[in-house]
MIVEX-283451 format. One record per residue (C-alpha): x, y, z; residue number from 1; residue in three letters. Coordinates in Angstrom, 3 decimals. Last residue first. Layout:
<rs>
X,Y,Z,NUM,Ala $
...
</rs>
This chain:
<rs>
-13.941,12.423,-10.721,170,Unk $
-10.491,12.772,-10.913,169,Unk $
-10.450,13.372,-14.247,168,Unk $
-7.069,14.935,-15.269,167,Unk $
-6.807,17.535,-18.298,166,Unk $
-9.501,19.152,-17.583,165,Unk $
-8.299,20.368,-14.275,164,Unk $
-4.974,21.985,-15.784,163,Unk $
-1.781,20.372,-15.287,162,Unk $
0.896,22.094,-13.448,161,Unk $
3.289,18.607,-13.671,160,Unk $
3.972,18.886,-9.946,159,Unk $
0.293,19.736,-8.810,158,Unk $
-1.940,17.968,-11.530,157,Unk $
0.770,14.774,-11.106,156,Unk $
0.129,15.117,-7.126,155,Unk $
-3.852,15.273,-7.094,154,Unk $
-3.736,12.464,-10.160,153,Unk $
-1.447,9.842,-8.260,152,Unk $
-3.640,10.872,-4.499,151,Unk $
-6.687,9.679,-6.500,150,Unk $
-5.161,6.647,-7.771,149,Unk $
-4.111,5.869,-3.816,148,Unk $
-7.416,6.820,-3.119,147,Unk $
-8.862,3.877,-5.595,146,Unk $
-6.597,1.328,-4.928,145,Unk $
-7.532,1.442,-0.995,144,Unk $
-11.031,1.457,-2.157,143,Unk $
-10.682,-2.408,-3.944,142,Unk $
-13.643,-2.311,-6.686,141,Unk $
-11.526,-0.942,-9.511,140,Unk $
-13.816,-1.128,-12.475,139,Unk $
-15.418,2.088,-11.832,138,Unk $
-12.125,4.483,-10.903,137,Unk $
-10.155,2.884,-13.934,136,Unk $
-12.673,4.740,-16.533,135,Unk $
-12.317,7.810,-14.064,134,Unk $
-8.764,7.384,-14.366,133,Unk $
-8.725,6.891,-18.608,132,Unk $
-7.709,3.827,-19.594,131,Unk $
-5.305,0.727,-20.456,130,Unk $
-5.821,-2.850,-20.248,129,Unk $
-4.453,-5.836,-18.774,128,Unk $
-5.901,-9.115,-18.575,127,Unk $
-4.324,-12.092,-16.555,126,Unk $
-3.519,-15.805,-16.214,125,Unk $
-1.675,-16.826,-19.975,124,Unk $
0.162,-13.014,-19.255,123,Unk $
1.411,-13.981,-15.685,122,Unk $
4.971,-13.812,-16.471,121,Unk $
5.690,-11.334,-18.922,120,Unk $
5.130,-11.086,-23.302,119,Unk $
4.485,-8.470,-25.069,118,Unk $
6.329,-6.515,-22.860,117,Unk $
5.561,-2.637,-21.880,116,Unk $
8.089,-0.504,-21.764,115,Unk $
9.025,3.010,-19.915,114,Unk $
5.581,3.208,-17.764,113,Unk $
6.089,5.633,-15.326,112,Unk $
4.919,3.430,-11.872,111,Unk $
3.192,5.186,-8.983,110,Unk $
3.637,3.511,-5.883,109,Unk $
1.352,1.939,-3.497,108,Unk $
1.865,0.475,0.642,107,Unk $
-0.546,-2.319,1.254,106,Unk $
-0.519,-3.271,4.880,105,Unk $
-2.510,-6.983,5.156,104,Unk $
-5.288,-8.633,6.868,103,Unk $
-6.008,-12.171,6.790,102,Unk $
-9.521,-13.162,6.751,101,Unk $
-9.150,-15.262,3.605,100,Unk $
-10.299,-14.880,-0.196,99,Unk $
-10.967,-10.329,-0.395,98,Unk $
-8.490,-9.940,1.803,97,Unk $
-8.586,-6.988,4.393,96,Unk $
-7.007,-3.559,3.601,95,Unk $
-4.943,-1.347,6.316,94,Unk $
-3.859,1.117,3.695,93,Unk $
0.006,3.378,3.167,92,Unk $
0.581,6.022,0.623,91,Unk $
1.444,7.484,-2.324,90,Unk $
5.233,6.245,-2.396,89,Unk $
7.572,8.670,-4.633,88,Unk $
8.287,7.411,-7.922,87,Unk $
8.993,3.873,-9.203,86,Unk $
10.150,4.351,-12.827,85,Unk $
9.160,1.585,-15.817,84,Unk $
8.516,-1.929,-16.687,83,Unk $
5.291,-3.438,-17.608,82,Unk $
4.116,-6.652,-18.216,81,Unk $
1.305,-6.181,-16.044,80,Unk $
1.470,-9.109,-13.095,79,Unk $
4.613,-10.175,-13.021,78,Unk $
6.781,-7.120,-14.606,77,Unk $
4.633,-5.225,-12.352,76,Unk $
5.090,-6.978,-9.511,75,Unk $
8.542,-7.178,-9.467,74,Unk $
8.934,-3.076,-10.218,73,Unk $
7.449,-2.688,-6.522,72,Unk $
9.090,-5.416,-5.033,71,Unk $
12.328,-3.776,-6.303,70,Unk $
11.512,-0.425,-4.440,69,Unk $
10.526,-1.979,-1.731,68,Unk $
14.359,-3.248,-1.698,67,Unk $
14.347,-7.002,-2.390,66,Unk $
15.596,-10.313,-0.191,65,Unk $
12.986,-10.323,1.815,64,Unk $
9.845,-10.334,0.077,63,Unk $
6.965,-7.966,-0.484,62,Unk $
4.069,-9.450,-1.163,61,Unk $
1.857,-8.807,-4.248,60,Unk $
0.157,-5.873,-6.341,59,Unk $
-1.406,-4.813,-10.056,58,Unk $
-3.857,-2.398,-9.917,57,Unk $
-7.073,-4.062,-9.920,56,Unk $
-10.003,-5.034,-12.105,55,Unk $
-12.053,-7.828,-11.113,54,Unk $
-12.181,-10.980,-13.532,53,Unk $
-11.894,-13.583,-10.966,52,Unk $
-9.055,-15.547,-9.689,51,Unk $
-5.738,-14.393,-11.130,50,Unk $
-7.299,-10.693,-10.708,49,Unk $
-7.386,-9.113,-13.508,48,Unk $
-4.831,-5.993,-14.922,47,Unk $
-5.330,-2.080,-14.532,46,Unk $
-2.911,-0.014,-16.477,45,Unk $
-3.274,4.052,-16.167,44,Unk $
-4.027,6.674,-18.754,43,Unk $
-3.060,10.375,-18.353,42,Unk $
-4.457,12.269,-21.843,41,Unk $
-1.564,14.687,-22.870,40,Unk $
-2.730,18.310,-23.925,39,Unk $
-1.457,19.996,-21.141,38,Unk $
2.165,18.306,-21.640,37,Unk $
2.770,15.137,-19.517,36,Unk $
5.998,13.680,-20.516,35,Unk $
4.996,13.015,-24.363,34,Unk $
3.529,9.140,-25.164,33,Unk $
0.562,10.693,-26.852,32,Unk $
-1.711,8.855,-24.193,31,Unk $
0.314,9.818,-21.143,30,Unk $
1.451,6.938,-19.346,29,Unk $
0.771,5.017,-15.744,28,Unk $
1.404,2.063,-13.850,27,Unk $
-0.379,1.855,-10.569,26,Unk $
2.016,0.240,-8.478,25,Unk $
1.839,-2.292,-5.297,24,Unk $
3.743,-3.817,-2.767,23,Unk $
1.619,-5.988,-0.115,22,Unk $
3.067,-6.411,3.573,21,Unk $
1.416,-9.405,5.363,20,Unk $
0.007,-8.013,8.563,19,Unk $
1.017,-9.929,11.927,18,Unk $
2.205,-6.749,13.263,17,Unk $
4.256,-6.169,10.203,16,Unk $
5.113,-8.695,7.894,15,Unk $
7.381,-9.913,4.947,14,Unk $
7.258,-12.529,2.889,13,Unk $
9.890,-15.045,2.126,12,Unk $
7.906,-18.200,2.851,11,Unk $
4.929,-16.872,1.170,10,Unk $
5.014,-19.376,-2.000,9,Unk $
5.533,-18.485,-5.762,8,Unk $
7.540,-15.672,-7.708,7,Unk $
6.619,-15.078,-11.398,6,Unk $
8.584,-16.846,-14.329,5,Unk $
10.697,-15.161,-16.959,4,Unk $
12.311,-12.658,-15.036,3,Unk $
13.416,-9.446,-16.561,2,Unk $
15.503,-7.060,-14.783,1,Unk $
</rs>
């Protein structure tokens, strides 16, 4: 799936309890582009906000007419250029918005990073970059992000058997 423009308007969004629902993914690699071996650096993809220069993990509404799943993957062909493998969800926040007083569920994924475009959707509009966690830790301001990216590292350490050096997550 590759979509040349990004998705506009909120009259396909979903909600719960009066709470927009917001998809995310933190998109992540390993440095030497291996699966995860000991000596693999884990870097993630944070992008700018349309409106400011704050570093975030990209993120957006969930519509109707698309799995979570898809929403997921949507946003970060939008927002990051990236395409890849949603894995397990890490979780579930209660976040308000940063522009309006409108509070919405934001449910994260991690996202394998398979491909990254040159070119995507909101590339004239955005920044993305690549880093190390705790580098991504300190210029993510949004909290939610931030224990979801903790819960990412806690789980790869665990199912990948990575050593504590190898992940920061401090």
């Amino acid at each position: 799936m590759v979509c040349s423009v990004a998705r506009t308007g909120r009259h396909l969004q979903r909600y719960n309890r009066g709470r927009r629902l917001v998809v995310g993914c933190i998109p992540y690699r390993y440095k030497n582009g291996n699966t995860g071996g000991t000596k693999d650096e884990l870097e993630v993809l944070v992008i700018s906000s349309k409106k400011s220069q704050e570093m975030m993990f990209p993120k957006g509404g969930w519509e109707l007419d698309e799995s979570i799943e898809e929403a997921a993957r949507r946003e970060s062909l939008e927002e990051a250029g990236v395409l890849g493998n949603v894995e397990s969800q890490l979780g579930t926040w209660l976040f308000k918005s940063n522009s309006r007083e409108l509070h919405h569920e934001g449910l994260m994924f991690p996202l394998l990073v398979t491909e990254q475009l040159d070119l995507w959707p909101e590339k004239s509009v955005r920044l993305r970059e690549w880093m190390a966690v705790a580098k991504a830790r300190e210029v993510c301001k949004q909290l939610w992000m931030n224990e979801a990216l903790d819960i990412l590292v806690n789980r790869l350490k665990l199912v990948e058997g990575k050593d504590v050096q190898s992940i920061d997550i401090n």
